[in-house]
DOVEX-130268 format. One record per atom (N, C-alpha, C): residue in one letter; x, y, z. Coordinates in pm, whole numbers, padded with zeros to 5 digits, always signed. Layout:
% DOVEX-130268
AXYZ ...
//
This chain:
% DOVEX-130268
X-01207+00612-00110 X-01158+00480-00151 X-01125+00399-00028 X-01180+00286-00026 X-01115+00201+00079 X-01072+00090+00039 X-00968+00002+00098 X-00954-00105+00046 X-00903-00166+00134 X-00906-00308+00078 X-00907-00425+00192 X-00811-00502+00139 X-00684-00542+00196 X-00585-00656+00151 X-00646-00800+00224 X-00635-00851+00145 X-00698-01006+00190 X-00607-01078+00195 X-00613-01170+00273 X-00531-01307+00260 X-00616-01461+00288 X-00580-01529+00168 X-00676-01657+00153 X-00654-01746+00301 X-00716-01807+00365 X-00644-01847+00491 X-00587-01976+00458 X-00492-01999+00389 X-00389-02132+00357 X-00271-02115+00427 X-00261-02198+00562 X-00128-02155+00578 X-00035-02302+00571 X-00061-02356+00425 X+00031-02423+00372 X+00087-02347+00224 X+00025-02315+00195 X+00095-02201+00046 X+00088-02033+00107 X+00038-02013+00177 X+00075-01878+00200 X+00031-01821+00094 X-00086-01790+00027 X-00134-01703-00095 X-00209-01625-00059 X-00207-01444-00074 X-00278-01398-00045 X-00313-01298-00192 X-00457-01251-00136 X-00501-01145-00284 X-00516-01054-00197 X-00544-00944-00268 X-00543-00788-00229 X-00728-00752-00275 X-00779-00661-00166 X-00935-00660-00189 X-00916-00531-00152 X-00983-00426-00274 X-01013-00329-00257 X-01162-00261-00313 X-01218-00250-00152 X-01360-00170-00207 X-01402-00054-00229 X-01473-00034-00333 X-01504+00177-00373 X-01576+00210-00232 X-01563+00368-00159 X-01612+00375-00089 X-01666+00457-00192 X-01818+00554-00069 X-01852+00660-00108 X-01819+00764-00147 X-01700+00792-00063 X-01626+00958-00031 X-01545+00951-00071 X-01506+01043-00162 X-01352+00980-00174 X-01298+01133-00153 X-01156+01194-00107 X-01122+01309-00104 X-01068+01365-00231 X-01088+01490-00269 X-01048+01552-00424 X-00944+01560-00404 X-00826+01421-00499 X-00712+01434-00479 X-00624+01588-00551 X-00699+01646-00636 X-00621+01712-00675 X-00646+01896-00644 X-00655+01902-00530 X-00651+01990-00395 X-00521+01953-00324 X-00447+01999-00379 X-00280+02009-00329 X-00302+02078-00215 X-00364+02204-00176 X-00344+02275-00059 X-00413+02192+00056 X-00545+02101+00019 X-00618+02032+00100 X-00501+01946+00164 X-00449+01817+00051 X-00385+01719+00091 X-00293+01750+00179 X-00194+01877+00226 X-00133+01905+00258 X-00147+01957+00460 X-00258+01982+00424 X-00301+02019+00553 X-00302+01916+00667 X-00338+01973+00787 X-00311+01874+00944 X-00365+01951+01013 X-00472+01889+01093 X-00531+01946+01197 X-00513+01889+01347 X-00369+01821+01325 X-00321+01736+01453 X-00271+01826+01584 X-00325+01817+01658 X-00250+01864+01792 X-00208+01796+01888 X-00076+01834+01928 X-00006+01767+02067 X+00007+01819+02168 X-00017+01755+02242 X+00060+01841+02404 X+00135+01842+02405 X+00190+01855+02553 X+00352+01883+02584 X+00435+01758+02640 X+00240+01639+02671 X+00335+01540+02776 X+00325+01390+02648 X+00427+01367+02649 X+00474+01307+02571 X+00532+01166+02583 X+00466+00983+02522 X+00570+00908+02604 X+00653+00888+02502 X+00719+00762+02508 X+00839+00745+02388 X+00788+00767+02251 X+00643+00649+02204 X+00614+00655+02112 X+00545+00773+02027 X+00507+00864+02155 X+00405+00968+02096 X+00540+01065+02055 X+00654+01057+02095 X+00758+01204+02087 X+00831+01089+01905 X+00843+01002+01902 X+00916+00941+01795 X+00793+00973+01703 X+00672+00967+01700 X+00614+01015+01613 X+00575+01141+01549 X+00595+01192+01722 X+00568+01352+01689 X+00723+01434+01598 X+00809+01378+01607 X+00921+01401+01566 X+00979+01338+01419 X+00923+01202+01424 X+00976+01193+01267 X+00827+01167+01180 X+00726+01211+01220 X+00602+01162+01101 X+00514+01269+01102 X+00491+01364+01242 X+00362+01484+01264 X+00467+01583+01211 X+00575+01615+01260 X+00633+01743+01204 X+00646+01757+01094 X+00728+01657+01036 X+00788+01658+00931 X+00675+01638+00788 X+00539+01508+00844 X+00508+01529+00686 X+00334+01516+00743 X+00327+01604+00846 X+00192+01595+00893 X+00111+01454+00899 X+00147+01376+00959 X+00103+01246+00963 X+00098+01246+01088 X-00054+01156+01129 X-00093+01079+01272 X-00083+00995+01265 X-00039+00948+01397 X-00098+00758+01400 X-00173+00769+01523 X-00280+00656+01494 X-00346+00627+01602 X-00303+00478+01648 X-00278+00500+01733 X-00234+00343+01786 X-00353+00247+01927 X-00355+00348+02025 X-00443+00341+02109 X-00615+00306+02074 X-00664+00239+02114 X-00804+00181+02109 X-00895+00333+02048 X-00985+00331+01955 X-01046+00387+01909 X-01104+00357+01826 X-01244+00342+01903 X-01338+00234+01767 X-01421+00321+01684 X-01414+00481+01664 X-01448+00576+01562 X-01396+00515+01437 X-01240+00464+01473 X-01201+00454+01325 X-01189+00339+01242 X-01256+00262+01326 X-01279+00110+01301 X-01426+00049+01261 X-01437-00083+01195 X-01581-00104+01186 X-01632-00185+01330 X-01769-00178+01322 X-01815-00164+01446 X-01876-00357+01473 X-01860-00412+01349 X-01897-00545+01334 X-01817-00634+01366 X-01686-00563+01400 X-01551-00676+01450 X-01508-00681+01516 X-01463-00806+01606 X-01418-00802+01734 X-01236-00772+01666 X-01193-00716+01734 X-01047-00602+01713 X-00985-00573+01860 X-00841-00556+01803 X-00789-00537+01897 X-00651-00413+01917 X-00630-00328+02008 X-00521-00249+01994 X-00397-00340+01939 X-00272-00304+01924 X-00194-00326+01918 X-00106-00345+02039 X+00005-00418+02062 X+00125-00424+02172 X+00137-00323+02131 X+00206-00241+02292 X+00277-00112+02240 X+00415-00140+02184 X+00459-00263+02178 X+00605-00277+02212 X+00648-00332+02062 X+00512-00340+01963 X+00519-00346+01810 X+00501-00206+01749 X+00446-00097+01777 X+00390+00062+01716 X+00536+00072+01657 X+00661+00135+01738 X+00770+00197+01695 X+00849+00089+01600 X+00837-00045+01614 X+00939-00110+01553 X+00847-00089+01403 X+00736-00177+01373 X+00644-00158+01262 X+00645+00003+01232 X+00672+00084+01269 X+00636+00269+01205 X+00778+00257+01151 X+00880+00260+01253 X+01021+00280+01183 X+01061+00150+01058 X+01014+00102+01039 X+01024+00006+00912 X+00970+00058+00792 X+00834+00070+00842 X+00714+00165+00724 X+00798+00301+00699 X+00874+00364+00776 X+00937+00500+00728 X+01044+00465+00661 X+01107+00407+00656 X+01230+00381+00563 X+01219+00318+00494 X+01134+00182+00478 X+01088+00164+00352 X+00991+00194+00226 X+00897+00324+00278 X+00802+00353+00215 X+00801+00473+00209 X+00811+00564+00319 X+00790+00748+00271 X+00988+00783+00242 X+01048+00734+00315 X+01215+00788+00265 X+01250+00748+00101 X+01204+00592+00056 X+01263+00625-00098 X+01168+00723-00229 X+01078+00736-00134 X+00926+00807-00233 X+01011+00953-00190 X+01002+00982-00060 X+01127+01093-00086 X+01235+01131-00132 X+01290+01043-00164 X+01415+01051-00256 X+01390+01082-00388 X+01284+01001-00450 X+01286+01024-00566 X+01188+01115-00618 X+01106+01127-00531 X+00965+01278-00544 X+00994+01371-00499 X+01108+01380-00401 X+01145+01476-00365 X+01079+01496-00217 X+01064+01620-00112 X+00992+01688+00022 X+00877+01733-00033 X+00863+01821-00124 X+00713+01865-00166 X+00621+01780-00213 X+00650+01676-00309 X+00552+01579-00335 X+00542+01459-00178 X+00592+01442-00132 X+00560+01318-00049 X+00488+01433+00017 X+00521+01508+00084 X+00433+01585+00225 X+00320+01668+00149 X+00306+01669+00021 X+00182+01735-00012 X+00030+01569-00003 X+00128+01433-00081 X+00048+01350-00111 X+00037+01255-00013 X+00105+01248+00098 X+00075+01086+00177 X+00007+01101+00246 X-00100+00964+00281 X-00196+00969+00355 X-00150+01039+00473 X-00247+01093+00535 X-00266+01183+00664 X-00267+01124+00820 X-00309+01015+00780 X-00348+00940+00948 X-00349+00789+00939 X-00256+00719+00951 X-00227+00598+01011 X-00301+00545+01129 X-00393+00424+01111 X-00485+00356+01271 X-00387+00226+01243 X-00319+00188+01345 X-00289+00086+01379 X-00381-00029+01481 X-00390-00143+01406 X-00464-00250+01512 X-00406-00367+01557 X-00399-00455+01626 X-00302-00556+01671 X-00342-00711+01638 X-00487-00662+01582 X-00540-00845+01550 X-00606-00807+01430 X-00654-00967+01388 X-00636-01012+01293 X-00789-00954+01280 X-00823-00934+01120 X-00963-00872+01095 X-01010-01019+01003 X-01080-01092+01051 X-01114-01190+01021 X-01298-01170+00955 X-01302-01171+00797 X-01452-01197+00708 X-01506-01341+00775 X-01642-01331+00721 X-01743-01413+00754 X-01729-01570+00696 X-01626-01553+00546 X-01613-01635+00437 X-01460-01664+00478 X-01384-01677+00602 X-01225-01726+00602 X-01099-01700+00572 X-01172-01513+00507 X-01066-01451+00444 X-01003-01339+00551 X-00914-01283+00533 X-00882-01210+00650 X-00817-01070+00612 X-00877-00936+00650 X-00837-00785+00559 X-00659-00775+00616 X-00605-00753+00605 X-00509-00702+00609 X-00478-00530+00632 X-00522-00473+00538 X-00540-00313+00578 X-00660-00235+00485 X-00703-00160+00514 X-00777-00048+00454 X-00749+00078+00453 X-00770+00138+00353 X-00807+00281+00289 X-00869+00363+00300 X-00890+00490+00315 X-00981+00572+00339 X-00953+00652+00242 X-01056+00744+00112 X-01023+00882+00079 X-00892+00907+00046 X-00751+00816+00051 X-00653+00912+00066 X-00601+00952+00139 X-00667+00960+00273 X-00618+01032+00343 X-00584+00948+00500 X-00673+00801+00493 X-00662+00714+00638 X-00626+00620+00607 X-00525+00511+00655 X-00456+00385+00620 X-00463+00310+00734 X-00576+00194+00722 X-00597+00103+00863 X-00512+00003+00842 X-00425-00026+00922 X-00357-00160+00914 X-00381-00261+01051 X-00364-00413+01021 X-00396-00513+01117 X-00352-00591+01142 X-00307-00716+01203 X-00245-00773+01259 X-00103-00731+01325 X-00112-00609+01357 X+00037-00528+01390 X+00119-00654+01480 X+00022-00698+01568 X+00093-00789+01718 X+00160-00926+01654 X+00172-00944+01526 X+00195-01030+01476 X+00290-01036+01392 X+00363-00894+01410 X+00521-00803+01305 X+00605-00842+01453 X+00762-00909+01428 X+00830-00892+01526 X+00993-00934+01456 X+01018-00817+01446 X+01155-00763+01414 X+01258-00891+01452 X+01237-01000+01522 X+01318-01100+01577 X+01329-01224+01468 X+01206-01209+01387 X+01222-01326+01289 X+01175-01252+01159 X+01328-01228+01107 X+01306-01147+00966 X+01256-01219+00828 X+01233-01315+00828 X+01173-01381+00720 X+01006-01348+00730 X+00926-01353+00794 X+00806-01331+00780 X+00794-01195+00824 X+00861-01159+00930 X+00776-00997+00932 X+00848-00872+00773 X+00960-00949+00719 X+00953-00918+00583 X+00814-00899+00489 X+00768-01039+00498 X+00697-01094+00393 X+00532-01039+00443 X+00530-00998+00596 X+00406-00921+00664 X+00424-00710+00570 X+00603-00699+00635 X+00607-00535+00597 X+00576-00538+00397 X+00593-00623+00333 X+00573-00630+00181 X+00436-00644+00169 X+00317-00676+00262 X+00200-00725+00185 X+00129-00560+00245 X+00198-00527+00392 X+00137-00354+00396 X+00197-00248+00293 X+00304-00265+00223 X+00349-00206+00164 X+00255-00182+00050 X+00176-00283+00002 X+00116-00316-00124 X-00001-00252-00097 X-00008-00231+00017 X-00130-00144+00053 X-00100+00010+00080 X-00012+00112+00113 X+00046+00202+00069 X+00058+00218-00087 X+00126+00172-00090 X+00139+00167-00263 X+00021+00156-00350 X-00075+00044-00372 X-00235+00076-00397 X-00268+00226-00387 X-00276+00216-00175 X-00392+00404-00165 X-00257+00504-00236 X-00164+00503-00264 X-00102+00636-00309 X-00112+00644-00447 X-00131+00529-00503 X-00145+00569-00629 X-00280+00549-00698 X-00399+00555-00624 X-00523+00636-00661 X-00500+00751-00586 X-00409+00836-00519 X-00428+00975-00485 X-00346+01031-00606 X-00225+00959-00645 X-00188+01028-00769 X-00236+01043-00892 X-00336+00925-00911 X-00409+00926-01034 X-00566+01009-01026 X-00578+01070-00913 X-00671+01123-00866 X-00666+01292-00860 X-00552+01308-00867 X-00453+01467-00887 X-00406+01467-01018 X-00318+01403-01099 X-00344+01356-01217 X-00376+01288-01278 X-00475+01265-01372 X-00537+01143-01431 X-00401+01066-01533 X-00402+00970-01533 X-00310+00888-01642 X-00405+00869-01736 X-00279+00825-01873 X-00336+00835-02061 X-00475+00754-02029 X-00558+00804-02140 X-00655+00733-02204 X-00625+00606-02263 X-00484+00657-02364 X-00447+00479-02347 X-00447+00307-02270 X-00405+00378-02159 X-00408+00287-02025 X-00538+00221-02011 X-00684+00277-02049 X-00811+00232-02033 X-00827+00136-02178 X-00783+00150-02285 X-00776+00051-02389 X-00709-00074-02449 X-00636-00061-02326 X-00541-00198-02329 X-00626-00285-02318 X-00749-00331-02219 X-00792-00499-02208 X-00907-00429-02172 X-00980-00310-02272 X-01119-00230-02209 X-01241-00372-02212 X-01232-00502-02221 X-01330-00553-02235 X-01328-00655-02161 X-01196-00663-02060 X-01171-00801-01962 X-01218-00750-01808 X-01276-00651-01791 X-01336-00622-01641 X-01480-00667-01620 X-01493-00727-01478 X-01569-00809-01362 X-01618-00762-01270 X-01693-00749-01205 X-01719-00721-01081 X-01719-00901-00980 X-01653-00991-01087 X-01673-01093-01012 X-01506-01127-01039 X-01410-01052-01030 X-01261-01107-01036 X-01294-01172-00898 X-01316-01192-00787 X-01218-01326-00644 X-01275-01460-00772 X-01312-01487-00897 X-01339-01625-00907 X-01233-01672-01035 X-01133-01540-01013 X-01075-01527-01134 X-00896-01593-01064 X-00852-01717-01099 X-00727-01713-01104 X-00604-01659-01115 X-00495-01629-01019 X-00384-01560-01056 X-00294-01596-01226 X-00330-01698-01224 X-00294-01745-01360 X-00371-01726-01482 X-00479-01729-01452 X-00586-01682-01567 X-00598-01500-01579 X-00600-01416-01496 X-00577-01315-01438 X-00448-01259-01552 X-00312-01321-01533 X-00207-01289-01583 X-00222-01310-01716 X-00306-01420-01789 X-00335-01453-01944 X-00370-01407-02000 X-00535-01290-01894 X-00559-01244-02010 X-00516-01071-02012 X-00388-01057-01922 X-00327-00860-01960 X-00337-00837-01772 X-00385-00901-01687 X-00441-00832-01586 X-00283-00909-01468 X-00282-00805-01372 X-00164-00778-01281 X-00182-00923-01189 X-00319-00851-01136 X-00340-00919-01003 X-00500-00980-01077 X-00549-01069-00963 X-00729-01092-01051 X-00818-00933-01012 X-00796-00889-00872 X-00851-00758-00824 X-00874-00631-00925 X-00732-00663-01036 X-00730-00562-01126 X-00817-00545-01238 X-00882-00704-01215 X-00994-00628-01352 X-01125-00593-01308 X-01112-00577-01143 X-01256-00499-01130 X-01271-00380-01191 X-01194-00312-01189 X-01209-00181-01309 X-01048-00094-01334 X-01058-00023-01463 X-00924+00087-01483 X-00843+00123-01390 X-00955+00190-01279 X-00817+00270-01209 X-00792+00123-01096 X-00858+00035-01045 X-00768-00070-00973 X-00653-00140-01058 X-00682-00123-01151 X-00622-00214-01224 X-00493-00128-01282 X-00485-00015-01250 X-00380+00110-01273 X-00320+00086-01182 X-00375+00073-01006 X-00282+00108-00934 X-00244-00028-00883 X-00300-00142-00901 X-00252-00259-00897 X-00115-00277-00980 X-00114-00209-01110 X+00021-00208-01146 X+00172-00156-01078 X+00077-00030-01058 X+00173+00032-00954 X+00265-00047-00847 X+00137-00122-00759 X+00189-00178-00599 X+00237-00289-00635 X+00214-00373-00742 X+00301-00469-00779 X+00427-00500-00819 X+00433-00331-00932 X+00608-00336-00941 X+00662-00279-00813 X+00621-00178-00705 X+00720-00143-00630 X+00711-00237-00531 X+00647-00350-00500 X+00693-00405-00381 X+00759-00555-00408 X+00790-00542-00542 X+00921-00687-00630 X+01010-00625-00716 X+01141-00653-00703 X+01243-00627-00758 X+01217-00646-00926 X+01281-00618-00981 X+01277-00607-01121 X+01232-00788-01183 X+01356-00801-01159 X+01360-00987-01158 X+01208-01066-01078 X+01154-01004-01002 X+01075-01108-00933 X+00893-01030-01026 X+00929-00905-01058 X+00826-00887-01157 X+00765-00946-01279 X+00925-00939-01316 X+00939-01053-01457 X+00869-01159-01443 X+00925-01223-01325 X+00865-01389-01318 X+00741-01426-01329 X+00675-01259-01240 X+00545-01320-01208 X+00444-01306-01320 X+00484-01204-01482 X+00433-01189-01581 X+00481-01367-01669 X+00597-01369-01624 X+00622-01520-01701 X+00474-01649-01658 X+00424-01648-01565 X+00370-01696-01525 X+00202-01702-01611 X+00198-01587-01687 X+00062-01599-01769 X+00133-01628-01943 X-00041-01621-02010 X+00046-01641-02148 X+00123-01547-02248 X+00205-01601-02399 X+00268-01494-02419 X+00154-01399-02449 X+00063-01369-02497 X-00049-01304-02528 X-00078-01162-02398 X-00038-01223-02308 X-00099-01191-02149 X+00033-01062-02130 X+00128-01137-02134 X+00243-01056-02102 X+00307-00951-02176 X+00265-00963-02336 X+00252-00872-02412 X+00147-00769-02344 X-00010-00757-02326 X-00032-00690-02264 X+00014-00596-02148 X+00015-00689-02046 X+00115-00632-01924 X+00214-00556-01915 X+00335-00559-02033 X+00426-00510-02038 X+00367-00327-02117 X+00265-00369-02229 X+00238-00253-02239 X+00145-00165-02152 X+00110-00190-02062 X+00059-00179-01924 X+00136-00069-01866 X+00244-00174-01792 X+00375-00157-01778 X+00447-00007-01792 X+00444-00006-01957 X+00546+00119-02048 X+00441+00226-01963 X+00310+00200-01991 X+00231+00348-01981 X+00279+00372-01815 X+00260+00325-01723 X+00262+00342-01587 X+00418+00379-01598 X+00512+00359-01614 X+00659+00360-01672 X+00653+00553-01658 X+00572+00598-01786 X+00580+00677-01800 X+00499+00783-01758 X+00405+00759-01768 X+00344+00827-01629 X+00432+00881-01526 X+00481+00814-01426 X+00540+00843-01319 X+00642+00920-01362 X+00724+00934-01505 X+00833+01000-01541 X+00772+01140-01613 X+00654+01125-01702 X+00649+01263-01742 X+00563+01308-01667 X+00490+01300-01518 X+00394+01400-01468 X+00457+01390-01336 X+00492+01275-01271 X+00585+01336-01147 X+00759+01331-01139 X+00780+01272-01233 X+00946+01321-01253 X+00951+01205-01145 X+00959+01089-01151 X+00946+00999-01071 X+01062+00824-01149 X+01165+00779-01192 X+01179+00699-01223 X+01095+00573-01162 X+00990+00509-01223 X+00986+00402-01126 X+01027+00275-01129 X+01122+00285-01239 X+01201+00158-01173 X+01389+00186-01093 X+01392+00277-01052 X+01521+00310-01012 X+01431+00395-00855 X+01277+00348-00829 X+01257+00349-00754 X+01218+00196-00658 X+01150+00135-00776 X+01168+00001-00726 X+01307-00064-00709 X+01396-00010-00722 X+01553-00101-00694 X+01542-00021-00579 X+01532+00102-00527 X+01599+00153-00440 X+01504+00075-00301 X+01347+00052-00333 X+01252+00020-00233 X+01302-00127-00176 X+01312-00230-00281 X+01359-00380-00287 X+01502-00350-00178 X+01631-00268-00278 X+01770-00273-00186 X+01717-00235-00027 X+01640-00146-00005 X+01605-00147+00154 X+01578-00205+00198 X+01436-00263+00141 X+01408-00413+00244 X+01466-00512+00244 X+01554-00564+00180 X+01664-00627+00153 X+01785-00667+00243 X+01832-00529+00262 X+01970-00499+00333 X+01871-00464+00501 X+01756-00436+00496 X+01746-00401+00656 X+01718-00496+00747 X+01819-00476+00824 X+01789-00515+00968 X+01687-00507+01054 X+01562-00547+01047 X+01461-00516+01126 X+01498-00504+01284 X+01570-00599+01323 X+01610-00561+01472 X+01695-00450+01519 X+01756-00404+01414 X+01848-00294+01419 X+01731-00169+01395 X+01705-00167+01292 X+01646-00038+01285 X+01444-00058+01424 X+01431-00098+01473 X+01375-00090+01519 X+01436-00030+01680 X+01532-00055+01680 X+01585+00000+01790 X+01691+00104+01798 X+01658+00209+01670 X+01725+00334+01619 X+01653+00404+01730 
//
C-alpha cells in the first residue's frame, strides 16, 4: 500500500485532500511474527540523533528512521531533499507522543510493537506533482512511512507546525489502519453501507458532495477499505466536536450514513482490538492540544 497525502496548492484557504495509491506489494498484515521483526543494526558510534532514536524508537518498538540522504527509498523522478538535522528530533519527539504513546496506552506494548510501521524516511522538501499538487507522505506495505516537507515543521510557531504534525498524523493513522484491517478484516456490513457510491475518479468529487452522499473524505470512495481507513484517520486526528461538524457539513441523508459508518468502525476497534476509539481520540486531540512543541522538542 502506498499512499500519498496531497495538498491542493491554495495558500489562501489552506485545503488539503489525502491521496492514496494501491501499490503492488503489499505485506501480509496478518503475520504477527513477521510484523514484529527488525533487521536494524547499530554501531557503537553514535550522534545525538542516532542514540535518541536508538533509545526511544529501535529498542523499544523496532523502528528506523532514515533521515540522511538515501535515494533507494525515494522516487527517482523528484528533485528532494534531506531534511535539517536540527528538525529530525524535534518532528520524531512530537510523532512519539502524539501517535505511538496514546495507541500505547490504549492497545497496550504488544499490539503497538507487533503493528507499527517498521521504518520511518524522513525528507526536508516539498514533493511537488506535475498538476500543482504536493504529496505530503507515503506508505509502503505497512511497513515504510515517507514523510516530506520535514524543514518546514518548527516547534517555534505552534499554530502551523500543529496543523503540519495533524495532516502527518492522518497519514499514520490511514497506513495503520489498513495494517489492522489487513490482520483483521472488519464486518461485511461496513462494505454495504454506500456499496454503489465508489470511483476511481473521486479528486473530481467535492468535500461537500463527498459528505452527502455517506463518504468521509472524497478519497474514500475510491474503494471499501480506503474508505474504512479514511474513517479511521479522520476521527483520530479531530476531537469529538470537530468530527461532528465536519459530518454537519453534508446532507441529513449523508450523515445518517456516516454515522453508521462510524458505529461499525466504533466497534471494530472495541470487539477485535479492545481499543476504545473514542476515549482514544480525546486522549490523541488532549495531547496535541496541551503540547508544547518547544518544550517537548527539547526533552
Amino acid at each position: 500500500m502506498v499512499y500519498n497525502l496531497i495538498k491542493e496548492i491554495d495558500m489562501k484557504l489552506y485545503k488539503y485532500i489525502f491521496l492514496i495509491l494501491l501499490a503492488t506489494t503489499f505485506v501480509a498484515c496478518d503475520d504477527e511474527e513477521d510484523l514484529g521483526k527488525s533487521n536494524i543494526v547499530i554501531d557503537d558510534t553514535k550522534n545525538e540523533i542516532d542514540q535518541w532514536i536508538y533509545d526511544n524508537l529501535t529498542k523499544t518498538y523496532n523502528i528506523e528512521v532514515k533521515y540522511e540522504w538515501d535515494d533507494t527509498e525515494l522516487e527517482n523522478d523528484k528533485v528532494l531533499a534531506a531534511p535539517a538535522l536540527d528538525k529530525v528530533l524535534p518532528f520524531l519527539k512530537t510523532l512519539k507522543k502524539s501517535w505511538i504513546e496514546p495507541y500505547e496506552i490504549h492497545g497496550g506494548e504488544t499490539f503497538i510493537r507487533t503493528y507499527i510501521p517498521k521504518l520511518l524516511v524522513l525528507v526536508g522538501s516539498r514533493n511537488m506533482n506535475d498538476d500543482g499538487t504536493m504529496v505530503q507522505g507515503t506508505a509502503v506495505g505497512g511497513r515504510k512511512v515517507v514523510i516530506y516537507q520535514l524543514n518546514e515543521f518548527d516547534p517555534e510557531y505552534q499554530n502551523s507546525s500543529k496543523a503540519f504534525l495533524k495532516r502527518m498524523l492522518h497519514v499514520m493513522h490511514h497506513e495503520f489502519g489498513h495494517i489492522l484491517h489487513q490482520t483483521v478484516m472488519y464486518p461485511d456490513e461496513f462494505k454495504l453501507v454506500t456499496a454503489g457510491g465508489y470511483t476511481s475518479a473521486w479528486m473530481n468529487v467535492s468535500e461537500t458532495d463527498a459528505l452527502s452522499e455517506g463518504f468521509i473524505t472524497p478519497y474514500s470512495k475510491l474503494d471499501v477499505d480506503e474508505n474504512f481507513v479514511e474513517t479511521i484517520a479522520t476521527i483520530l486526528t479531530n476531537s469529538k466536536d470537530q468530527y461532528d461538524a465536519i459530518l454537519l457539513r453534508g446532507s441529513s441523508a449523508g450523515q445518517k450514513l456516516l454515522r453508521t459508518k462510524e458505529e461499525i468502525v466504533a466497534n471494530y476497534f472495541q470487539d477485535v482490538w479492545h481499543i476504545d476509539i473514542y476515549a482514544l481520540q480525546a486522549d490523541i486531540y488532549k495531547v496535541i492540544q496541551e503540547m508544547d512543541l518547544e518544550e517537548v522538542a527539547g526533552e
